[in-house]
N, C-alpha and C positions, 0 to 999 in steps of 0.2 A: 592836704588830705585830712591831718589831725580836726582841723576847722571844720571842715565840713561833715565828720563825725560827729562831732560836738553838738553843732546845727541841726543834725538830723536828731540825735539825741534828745535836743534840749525840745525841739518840735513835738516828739511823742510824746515823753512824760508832759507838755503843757496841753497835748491833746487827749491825754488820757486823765490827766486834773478834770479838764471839763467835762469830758465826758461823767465823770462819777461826779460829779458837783453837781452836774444836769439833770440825772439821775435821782440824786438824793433829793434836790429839788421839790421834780414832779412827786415822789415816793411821800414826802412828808407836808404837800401844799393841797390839800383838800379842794378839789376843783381845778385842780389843775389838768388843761387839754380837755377841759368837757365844756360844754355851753352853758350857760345861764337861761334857765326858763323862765315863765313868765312869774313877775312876783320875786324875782332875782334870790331864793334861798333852792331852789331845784336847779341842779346841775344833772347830765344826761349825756352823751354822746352817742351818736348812733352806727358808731365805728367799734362797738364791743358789739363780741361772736363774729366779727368781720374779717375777711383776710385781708382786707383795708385797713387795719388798724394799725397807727404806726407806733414805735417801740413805747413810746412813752403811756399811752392808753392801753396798750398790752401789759405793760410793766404795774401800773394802775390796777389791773384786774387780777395778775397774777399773784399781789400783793394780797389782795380781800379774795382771795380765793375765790372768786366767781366762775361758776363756769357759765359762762355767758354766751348764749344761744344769739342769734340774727337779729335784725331789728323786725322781721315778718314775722318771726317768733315770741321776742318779747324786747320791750325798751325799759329799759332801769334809767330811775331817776334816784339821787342824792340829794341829803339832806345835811347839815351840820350845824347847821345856825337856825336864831328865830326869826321872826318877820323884821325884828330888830337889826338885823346880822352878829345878835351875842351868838358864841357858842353855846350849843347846846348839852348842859352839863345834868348828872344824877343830884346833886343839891337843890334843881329848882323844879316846879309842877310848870306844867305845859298845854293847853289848850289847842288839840289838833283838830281844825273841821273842812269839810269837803262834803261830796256829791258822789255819786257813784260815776268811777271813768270808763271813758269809752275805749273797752276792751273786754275779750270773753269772760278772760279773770282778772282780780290785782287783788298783791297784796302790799301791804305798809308793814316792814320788819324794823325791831328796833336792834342795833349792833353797840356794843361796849366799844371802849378806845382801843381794845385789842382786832379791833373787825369779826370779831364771833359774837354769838349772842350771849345778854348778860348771862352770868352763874347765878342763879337765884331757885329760889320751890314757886314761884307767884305764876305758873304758866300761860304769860300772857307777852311773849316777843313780838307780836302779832296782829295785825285786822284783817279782815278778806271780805272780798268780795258776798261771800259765801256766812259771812260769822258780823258783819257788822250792823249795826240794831239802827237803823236811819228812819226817818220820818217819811209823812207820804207819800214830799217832794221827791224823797231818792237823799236831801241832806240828813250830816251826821254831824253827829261830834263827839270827840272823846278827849281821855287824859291821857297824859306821859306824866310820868313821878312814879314814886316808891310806893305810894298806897293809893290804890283805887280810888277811896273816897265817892263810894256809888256812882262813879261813873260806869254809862253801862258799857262802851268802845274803852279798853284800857293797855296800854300798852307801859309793862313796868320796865323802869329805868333803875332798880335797885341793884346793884353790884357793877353800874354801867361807865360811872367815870364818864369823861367825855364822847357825849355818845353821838350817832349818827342815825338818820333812817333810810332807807330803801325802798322804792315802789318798784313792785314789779309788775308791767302791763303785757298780759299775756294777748297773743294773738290782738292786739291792738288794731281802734278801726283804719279805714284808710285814708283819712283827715290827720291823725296822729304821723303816722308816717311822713305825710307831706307836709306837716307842720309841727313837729313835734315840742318846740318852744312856745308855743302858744293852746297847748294844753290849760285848762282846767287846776289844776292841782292846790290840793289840803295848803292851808294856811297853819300858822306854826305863832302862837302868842306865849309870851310867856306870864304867867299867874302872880309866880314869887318863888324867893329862894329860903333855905337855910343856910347861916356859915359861911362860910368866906366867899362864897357864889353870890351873896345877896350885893 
């Protein structure tokens, strides 16, 4: 009887190791349970705002506090790295260019290593649909980093620490939906650093 206490005992606390090991895992592995889009630095899943969504991409969301609407609503894509796959840190300037996406709106947010937007006065977290200055084609280009530097598309990385970005495609067309991995999506280079980034 003692034995099979023990057995049963020892069963839990190693099922509940893993479970928080599994946990802490997904919580602190950037892309973790989301796909790889095209150009492999946009990760995405199309199981946020879903009640399809299993614990660990719930857990993911709950973390960055998204409230994450449907994939007919809107598809969030992640960013964390360059086209290099460096992390993407406040020490170095960034070169981000793209086209305009097919969806009613999008925007490109930039997030601190806290998952909020940096603390800074530079109000510029930001591109849209709606605010981004592009050429005839429909392409653009802008900067990430701490000073503008007459870029006219600018999104400031000052107070960011290791930072991340967000698209958000609103009401997206219905090509995106059926293929959502082979989207289009901004390229990510990096300029140069200052400081122990370089």
């Amino acid at each position: 009887m003692l034995g099979t206490i023990v057995r049963w005992s020892l069963a839990v606390i190693v099922g509940v190791a893993a479970g928080l090991l599994s946990a802490r895992w997904v919580m602190t592995s950037p892309g973790a349970n989301f796909a790889e889009a095209r150009g492999g630095i946009w990760r995405t899943s199309l199981d946020i705002g879903s009640t399809e969504a299993n614990p660990y991409v719930r857990a993911v969301v709950a973390k960055r506090g998204l409230l994450g609407l449907s994939a007919k609503e809107t598809i969030y894509y992640s960013a964390s790295v360059d086209a290099d796959g460096r992390p993407l840190r406040e020490a170095c300037d960034y070169e981000i260019s793209g086209r305009g996406l097919p969806a009613r709106w999008w925007s490109i947010t930039l997030y601190a290593d806290d998952d909020f937007l940096a603390v800074n006065q530079d109000g510029a977290p930001s591109i849209d649909a709606t605010t981004v200055v592009a050429g005839p084609a429909g392409a653009w280009t802008g900067r990430i980093g701490r000073q503008r530097a007459g870029a006219a598309n600018w999104l400031s990385s000052k107070a960011a620490g290791d930072l991340a970005l967000s698209i958000r495609m609103y009401n997206p067309a219905p090509a995106v939906l059926d293929r959502p991995l082979e989207v289009d999506l901004p390229t990510i280079r990096r300029l140069g650093c200052t400081g122990a980034a370089s």
